[in-house]
N, CA, C and O atoms as a Maestro MAE file, in Angstrom:
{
 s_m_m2io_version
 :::
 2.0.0
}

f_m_ct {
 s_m_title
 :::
 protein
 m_atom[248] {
  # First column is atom index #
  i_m_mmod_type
  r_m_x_coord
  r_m_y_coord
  r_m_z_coord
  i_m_residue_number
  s_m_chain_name
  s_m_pdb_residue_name
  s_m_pdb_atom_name
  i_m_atomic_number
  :::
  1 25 7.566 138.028 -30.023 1 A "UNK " " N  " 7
  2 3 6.360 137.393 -30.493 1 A "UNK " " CA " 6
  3 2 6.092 137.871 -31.921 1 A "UNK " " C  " 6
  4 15 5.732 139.024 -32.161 1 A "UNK " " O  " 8
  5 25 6.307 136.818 -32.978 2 A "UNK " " N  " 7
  6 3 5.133 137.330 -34.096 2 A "UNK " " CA " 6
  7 2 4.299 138.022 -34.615 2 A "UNK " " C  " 6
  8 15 3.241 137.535 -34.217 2 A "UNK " " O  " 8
  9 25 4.064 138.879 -35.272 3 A "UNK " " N  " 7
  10 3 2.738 139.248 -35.691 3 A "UNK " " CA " 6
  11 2 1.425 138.450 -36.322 3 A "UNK " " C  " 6
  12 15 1.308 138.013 -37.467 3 A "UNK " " O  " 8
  13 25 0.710 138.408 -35.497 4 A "UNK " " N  " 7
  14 3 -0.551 137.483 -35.866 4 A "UNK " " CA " 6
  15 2 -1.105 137.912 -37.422 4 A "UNK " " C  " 6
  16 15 -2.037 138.698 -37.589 4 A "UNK " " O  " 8
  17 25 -0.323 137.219 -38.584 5 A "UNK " " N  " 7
  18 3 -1.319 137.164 -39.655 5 A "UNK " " CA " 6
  19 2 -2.630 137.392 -39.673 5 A "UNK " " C  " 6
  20 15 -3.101 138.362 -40.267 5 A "UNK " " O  " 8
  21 25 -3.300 136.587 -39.073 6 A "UNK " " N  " 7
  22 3 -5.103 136.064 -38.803 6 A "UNK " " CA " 6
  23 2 -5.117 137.558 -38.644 6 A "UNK " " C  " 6
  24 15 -5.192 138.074 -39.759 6 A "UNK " " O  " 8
  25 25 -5.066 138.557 -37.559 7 A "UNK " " N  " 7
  26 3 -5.831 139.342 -37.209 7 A "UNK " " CA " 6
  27 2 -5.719 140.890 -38.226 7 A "UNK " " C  " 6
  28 15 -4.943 141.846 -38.228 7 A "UNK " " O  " 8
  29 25 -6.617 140.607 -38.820 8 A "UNK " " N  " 7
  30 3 -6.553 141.734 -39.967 8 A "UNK " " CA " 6
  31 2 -7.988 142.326 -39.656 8 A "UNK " " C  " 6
  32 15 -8.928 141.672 -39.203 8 A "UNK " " O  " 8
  33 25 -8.002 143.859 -40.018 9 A "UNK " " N  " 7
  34 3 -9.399 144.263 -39.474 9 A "UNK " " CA " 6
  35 2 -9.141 145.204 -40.492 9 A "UNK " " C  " 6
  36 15 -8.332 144.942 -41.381 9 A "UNK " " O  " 8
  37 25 -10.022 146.755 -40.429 10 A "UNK " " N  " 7
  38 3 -10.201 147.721 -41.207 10 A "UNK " " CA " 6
  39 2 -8.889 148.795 -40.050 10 A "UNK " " C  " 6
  40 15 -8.520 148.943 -38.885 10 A "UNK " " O  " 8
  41 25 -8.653 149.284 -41.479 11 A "UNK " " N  " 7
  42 3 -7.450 150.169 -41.493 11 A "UNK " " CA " 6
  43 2 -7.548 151.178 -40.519 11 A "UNK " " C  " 6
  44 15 -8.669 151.685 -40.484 11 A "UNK " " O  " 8
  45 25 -6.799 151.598 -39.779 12 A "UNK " " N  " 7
  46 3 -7.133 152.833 -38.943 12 A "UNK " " CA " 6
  47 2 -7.032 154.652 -39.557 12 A "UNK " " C  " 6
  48 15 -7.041 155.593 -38.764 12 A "UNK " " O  " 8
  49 25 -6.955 154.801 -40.826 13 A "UNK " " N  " 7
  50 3 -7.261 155.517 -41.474 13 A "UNK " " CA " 6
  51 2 -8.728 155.862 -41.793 13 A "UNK " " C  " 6
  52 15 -9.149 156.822 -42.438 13 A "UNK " " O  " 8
  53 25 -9.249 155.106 -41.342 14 A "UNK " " N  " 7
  54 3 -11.007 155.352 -41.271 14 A "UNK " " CA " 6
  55 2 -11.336 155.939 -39.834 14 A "UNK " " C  " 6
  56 15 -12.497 156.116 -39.464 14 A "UNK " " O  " 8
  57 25 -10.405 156.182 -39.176 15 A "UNK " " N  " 7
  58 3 -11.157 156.376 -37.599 15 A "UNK " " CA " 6
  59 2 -9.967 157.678 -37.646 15 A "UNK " " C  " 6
  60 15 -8.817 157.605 -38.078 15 A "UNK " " O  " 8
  61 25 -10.783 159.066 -36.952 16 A "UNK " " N  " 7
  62 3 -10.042 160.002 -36.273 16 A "UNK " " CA " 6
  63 2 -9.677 159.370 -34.695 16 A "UNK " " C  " 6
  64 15 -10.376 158.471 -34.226 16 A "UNK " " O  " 8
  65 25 -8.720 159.839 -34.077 17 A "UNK " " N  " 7
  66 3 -8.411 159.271 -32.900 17 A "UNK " " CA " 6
  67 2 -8.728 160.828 -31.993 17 A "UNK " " C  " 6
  68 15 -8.246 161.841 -32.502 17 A "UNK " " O  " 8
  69 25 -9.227 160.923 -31.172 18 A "UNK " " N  " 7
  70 3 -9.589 162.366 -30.530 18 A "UNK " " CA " 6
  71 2 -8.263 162.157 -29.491 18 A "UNK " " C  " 6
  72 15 -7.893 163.281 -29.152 18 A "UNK " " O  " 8
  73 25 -7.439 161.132 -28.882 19 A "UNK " " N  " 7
  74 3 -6.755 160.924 -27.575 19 A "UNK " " CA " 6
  75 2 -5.433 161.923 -28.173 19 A "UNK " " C  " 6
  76 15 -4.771 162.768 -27.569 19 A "UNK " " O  " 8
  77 25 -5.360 161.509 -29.431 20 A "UNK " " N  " 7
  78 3 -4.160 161.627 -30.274 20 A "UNK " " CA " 6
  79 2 -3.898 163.287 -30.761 20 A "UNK " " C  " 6
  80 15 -4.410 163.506 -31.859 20 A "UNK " " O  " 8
  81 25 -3.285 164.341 -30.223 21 A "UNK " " N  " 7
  82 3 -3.560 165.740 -30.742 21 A "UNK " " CA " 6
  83 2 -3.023 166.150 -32.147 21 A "UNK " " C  " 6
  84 15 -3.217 167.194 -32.770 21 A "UNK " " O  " 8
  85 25 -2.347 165.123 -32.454 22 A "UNK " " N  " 7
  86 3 -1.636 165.771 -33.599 22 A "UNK " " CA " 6
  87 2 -2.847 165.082 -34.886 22 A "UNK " " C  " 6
  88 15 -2.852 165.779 -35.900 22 A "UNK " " O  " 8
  89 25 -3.800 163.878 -34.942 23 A "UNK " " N  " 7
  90 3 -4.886 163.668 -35.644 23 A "UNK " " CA " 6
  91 2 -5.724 164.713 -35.404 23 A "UNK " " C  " 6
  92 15 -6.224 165.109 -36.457 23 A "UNK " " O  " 8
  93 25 -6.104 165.361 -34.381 24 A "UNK " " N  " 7
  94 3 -6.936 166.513 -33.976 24 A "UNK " " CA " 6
  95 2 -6.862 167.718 -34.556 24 A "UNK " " C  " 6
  96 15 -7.852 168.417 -34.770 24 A "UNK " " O  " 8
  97 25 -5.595 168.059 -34.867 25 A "UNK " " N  " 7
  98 3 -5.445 168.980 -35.429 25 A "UNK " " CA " 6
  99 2 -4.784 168.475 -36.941 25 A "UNK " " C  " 6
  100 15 -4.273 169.446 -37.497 25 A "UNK " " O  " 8
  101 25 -4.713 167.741 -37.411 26 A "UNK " " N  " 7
  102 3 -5.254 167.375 -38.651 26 A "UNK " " CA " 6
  103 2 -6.537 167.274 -39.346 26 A "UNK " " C  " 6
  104 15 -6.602 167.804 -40.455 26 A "UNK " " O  " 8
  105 25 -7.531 166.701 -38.893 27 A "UNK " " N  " 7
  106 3 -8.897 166.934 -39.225 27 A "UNK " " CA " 6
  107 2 -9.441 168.673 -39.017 27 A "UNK " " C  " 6
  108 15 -10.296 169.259 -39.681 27 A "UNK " " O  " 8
  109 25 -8.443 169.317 -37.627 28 A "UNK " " N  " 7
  110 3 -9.378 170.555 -37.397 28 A "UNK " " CA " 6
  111 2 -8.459 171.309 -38.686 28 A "UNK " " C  " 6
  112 15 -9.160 172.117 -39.295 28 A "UNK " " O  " 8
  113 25 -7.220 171.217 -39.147 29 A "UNK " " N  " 7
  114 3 -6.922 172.279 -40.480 29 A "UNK " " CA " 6
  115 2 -7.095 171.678 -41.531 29 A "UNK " " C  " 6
  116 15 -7.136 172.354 -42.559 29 A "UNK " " O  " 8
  117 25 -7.221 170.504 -41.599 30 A "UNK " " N  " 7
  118 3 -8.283 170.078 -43.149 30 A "UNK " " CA " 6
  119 2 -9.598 170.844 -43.282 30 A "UNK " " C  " 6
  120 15 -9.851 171.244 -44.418 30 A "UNK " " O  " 8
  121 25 -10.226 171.038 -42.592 31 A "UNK " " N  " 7
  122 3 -11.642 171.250 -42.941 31 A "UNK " " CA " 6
  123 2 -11.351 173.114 -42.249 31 A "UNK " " C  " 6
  124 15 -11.936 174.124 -42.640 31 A "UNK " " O  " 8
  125 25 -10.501 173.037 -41.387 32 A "UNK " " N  " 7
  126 3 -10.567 174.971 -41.565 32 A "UNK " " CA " 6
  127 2 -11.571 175.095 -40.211 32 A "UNK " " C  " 6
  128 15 -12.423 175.984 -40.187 32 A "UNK " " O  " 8
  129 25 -11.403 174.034 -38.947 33 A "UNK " " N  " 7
  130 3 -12.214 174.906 -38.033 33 A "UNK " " CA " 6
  131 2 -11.255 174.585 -36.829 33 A "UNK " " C  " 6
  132 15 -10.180 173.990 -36.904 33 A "UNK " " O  " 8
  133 25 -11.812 175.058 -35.788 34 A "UNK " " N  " 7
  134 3 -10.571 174.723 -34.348 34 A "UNK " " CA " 6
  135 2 -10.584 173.688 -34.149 34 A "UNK " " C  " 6
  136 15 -11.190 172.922 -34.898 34 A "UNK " " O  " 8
  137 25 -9.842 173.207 -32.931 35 A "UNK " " N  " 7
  138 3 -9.285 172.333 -32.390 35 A "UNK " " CA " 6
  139 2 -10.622 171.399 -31.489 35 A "UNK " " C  " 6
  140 15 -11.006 170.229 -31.480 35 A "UNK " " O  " 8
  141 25 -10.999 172.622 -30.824 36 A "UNK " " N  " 7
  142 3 -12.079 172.664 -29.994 36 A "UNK " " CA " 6
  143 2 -13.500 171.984 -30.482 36 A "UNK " " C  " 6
  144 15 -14.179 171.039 -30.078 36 A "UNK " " O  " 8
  145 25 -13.609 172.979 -31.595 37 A "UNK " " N  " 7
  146 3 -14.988 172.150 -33.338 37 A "UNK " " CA " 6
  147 2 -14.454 170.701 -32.691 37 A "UNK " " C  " 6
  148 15 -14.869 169.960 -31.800 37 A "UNK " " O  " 8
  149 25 -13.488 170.691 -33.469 38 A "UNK " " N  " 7
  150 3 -12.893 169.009 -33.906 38 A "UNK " " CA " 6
  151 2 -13.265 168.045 -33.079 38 A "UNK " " C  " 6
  152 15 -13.937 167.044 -33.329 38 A "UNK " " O  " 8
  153 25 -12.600 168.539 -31.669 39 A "UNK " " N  " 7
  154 3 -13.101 167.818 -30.511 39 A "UNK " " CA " 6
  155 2 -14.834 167.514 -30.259 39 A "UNK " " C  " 6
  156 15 -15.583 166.550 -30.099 39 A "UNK " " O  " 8
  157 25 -14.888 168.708 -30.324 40 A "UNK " " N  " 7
  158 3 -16.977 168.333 -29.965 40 A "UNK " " CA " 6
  159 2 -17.310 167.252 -30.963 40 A "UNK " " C  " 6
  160 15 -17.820 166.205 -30.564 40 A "UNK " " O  " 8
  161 25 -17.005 167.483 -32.450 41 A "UNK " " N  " 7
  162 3 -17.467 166.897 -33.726 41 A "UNK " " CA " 6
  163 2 -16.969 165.531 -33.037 41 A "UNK " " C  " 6
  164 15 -17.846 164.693 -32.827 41 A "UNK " " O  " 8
  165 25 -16.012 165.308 -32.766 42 A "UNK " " N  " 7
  166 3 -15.464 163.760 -32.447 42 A "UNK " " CA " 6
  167 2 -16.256 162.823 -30.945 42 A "UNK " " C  " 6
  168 15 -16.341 161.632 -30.646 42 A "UNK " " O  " 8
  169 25 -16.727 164.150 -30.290 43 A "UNK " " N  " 7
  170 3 -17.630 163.277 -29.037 43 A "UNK " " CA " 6
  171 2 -19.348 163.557 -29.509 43 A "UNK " " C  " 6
  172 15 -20.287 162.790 -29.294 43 A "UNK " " O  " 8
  173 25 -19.372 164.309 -29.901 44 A "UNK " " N  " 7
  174 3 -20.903 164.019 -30.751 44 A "UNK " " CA " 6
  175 2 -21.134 163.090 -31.590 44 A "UNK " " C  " 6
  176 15 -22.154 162.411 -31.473 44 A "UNK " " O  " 8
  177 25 -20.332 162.897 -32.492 45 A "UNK " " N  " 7
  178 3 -19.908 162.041 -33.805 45 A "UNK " " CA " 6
  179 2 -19.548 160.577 -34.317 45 A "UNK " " C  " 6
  180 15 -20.044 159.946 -35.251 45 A "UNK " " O  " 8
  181 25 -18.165 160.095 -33.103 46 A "UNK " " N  " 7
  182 3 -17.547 159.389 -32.803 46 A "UNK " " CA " 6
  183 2 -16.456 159.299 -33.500 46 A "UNK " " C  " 6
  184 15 -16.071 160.397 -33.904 46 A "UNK " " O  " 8
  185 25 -15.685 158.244 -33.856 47 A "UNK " " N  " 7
  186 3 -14.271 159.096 -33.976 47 A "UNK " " CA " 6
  187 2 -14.234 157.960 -36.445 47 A "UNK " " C  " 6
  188 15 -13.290 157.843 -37.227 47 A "UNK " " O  " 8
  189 25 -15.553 157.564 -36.560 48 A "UNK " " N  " 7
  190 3 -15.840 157.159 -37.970 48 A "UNK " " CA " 6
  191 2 -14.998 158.587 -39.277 48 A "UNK " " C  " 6
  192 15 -15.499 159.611 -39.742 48 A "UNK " " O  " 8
  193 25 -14.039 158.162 -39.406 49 A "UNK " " N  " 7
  194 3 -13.470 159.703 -40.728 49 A "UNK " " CA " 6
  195 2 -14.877 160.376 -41.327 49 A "UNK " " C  " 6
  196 15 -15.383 161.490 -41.192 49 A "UNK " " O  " 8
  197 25 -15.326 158.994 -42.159 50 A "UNK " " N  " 7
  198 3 -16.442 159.393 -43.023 50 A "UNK " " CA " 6
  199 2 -17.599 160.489 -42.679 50 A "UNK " " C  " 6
  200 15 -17.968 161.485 -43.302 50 A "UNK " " O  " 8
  201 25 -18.023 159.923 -41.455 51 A "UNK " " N  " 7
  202 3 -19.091 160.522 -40.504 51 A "UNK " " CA " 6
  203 2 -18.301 162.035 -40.138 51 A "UNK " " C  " 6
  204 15 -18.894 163.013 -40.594 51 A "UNK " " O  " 8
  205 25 -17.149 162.295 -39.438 52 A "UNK " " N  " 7
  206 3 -17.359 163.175 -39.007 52 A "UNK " " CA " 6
  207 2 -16.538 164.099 -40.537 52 A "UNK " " C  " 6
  208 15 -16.482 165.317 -40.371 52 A "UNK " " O  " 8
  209 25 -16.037 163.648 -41.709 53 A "UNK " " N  " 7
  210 3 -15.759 164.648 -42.606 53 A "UNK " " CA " 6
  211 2 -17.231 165.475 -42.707 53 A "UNK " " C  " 6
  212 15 -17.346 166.614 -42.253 53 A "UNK " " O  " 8
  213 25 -18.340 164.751 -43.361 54 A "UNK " " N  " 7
  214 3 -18.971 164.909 -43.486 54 A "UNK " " CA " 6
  215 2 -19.912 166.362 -42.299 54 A "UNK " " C  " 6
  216 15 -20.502 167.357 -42.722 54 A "UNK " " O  " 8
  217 25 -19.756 166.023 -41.109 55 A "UNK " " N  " 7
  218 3 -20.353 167.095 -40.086 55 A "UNK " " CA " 6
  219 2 -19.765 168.048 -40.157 55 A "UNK " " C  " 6
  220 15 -20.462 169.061 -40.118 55 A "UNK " " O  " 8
  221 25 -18.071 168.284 -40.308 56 A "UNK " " N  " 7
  222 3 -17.520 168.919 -40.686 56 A "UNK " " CA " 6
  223 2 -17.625 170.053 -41.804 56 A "UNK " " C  " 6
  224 15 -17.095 171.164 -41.820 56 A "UNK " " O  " 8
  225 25 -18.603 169.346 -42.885 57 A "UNK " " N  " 7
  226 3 -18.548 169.858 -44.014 57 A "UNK " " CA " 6
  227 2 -19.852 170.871 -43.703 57 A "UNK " " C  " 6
  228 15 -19.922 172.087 -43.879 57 A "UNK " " O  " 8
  229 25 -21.045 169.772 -43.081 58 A "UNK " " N  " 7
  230 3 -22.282 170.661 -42.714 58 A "UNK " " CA " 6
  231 2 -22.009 172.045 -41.183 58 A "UNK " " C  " 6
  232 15 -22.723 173.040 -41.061 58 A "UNK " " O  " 8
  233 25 -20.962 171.725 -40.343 59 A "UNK " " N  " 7
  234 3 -20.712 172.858 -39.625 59 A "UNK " " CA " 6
  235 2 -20.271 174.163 -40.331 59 A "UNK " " C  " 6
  236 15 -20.809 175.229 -40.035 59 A "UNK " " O  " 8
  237 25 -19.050 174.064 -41.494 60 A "UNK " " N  " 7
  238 3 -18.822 175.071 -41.780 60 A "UNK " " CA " 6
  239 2 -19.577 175.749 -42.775 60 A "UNK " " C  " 6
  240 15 -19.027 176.746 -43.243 60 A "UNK " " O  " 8
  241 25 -21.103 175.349 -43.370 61 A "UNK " " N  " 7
  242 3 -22.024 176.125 -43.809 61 A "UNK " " CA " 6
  243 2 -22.786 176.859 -43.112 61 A "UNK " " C  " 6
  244 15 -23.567 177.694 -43.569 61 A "UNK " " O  " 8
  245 25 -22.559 176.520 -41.621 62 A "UNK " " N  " 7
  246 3 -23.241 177.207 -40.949 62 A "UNK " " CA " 6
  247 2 -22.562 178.446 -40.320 62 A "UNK " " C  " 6
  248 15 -23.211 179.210 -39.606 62 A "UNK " " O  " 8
  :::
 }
 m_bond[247] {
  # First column is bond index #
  i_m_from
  i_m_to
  i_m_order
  :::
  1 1 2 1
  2 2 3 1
  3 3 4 2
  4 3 5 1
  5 5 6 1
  6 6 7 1
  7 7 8 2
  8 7 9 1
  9 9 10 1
  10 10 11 1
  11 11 12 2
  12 11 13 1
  13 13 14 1
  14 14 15 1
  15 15 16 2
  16 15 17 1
  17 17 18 1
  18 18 19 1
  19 19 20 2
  20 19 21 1
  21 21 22 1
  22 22 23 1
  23 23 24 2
  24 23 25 1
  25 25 26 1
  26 26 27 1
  27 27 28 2
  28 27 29 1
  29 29 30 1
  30 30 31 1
  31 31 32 2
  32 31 33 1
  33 33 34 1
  34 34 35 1
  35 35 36 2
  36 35 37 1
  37 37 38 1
  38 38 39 1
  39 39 40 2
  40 39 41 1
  41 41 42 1
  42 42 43 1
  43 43 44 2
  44 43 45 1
  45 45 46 1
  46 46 47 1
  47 47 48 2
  48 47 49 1
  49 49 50 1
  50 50 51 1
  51 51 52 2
  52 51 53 1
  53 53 54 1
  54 54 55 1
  55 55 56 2
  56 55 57 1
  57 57 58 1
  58 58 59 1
  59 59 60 2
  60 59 61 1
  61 61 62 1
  62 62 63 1
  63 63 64 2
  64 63 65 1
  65 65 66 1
  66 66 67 1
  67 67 68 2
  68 67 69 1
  69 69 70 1
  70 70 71 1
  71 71 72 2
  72 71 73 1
  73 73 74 1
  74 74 75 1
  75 75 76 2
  76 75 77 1
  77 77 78 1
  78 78 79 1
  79 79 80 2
  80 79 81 1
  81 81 82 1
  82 82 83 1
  83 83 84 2
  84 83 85 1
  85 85 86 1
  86 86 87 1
  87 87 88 2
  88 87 89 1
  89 89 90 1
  90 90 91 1
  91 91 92 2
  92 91 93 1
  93 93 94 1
  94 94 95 1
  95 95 96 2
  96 95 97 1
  97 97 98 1
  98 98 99 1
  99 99 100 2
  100 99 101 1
  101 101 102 1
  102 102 103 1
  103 103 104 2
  104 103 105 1
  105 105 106 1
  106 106 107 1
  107 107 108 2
  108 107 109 1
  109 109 110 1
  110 110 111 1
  111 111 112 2
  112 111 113 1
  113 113 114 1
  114 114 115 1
  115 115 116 2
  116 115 117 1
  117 117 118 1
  118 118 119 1
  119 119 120 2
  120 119 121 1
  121 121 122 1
  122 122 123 1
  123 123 124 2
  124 123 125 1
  125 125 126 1
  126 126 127 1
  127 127 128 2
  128 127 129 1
  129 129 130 1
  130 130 131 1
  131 131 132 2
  132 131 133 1
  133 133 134 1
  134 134 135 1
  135 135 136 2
  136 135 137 1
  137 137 138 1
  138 138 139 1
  139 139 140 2
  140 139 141 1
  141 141 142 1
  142 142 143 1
  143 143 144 2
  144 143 145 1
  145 145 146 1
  146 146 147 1
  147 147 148 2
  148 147 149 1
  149 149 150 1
  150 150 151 1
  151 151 152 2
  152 151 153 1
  153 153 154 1
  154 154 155 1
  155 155 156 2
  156 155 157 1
  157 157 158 1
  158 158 159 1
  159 159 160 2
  160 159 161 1
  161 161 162 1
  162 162 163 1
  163 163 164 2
  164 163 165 1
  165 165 166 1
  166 166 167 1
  167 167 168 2
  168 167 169 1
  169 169 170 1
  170 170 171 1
  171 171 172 2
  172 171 173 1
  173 173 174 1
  174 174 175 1
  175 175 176 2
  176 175 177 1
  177 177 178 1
  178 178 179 1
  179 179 180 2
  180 179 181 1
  181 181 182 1
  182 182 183 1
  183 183 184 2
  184 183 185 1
  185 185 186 1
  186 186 187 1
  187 187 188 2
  188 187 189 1
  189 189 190 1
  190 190 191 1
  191 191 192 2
  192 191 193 1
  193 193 194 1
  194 194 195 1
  195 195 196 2
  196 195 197 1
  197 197 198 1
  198 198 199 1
  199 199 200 2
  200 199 201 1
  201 201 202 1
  202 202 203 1
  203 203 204 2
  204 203 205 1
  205 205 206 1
  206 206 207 1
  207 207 208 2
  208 207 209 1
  209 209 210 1
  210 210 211 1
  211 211 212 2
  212 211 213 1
  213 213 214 1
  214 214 215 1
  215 215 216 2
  216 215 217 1
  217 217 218 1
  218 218 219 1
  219 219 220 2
  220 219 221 1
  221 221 222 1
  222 222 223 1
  223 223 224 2
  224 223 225 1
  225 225 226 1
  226 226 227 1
  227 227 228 2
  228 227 229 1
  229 229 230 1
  230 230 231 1
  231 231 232 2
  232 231 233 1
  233 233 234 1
  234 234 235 1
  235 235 236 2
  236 235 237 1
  237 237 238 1
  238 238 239 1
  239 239 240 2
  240 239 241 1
  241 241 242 1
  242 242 243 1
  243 243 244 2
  244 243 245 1
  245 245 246 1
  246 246 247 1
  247 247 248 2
  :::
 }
}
């Protein structure tokens, strides 16, 4: 089967995937916190890059 031209959406580079461990632990050693952080940040958060860089950024001031 084809690839459907028509169906074009936003890139999946905008979304962390939490199912996925090896994105998990990409976001958790970008920003320098565990695995575990990452995870909570991603079910508190949802899985938006933007959104959770950002929580990310405000967790590790704390």
């Amino acid at each position: 089967m084809a690839d459907n031209k028509q169906n074009v959406g936003e890139p999946d580079r905008s979304r962390v995937s939490g199912s996925e461990d090896y994105e998990v632990r990409y976001f958790a050693d970008k920003h320098g916190i565990s695995m575990d952080q990452a995870r909570e940040l991603i079910a508190q958060h949802g899985n938006q890059r933007e959104e959770l860089d950002a929580a990310a950024e405000r967790l590790k001031k704390h």
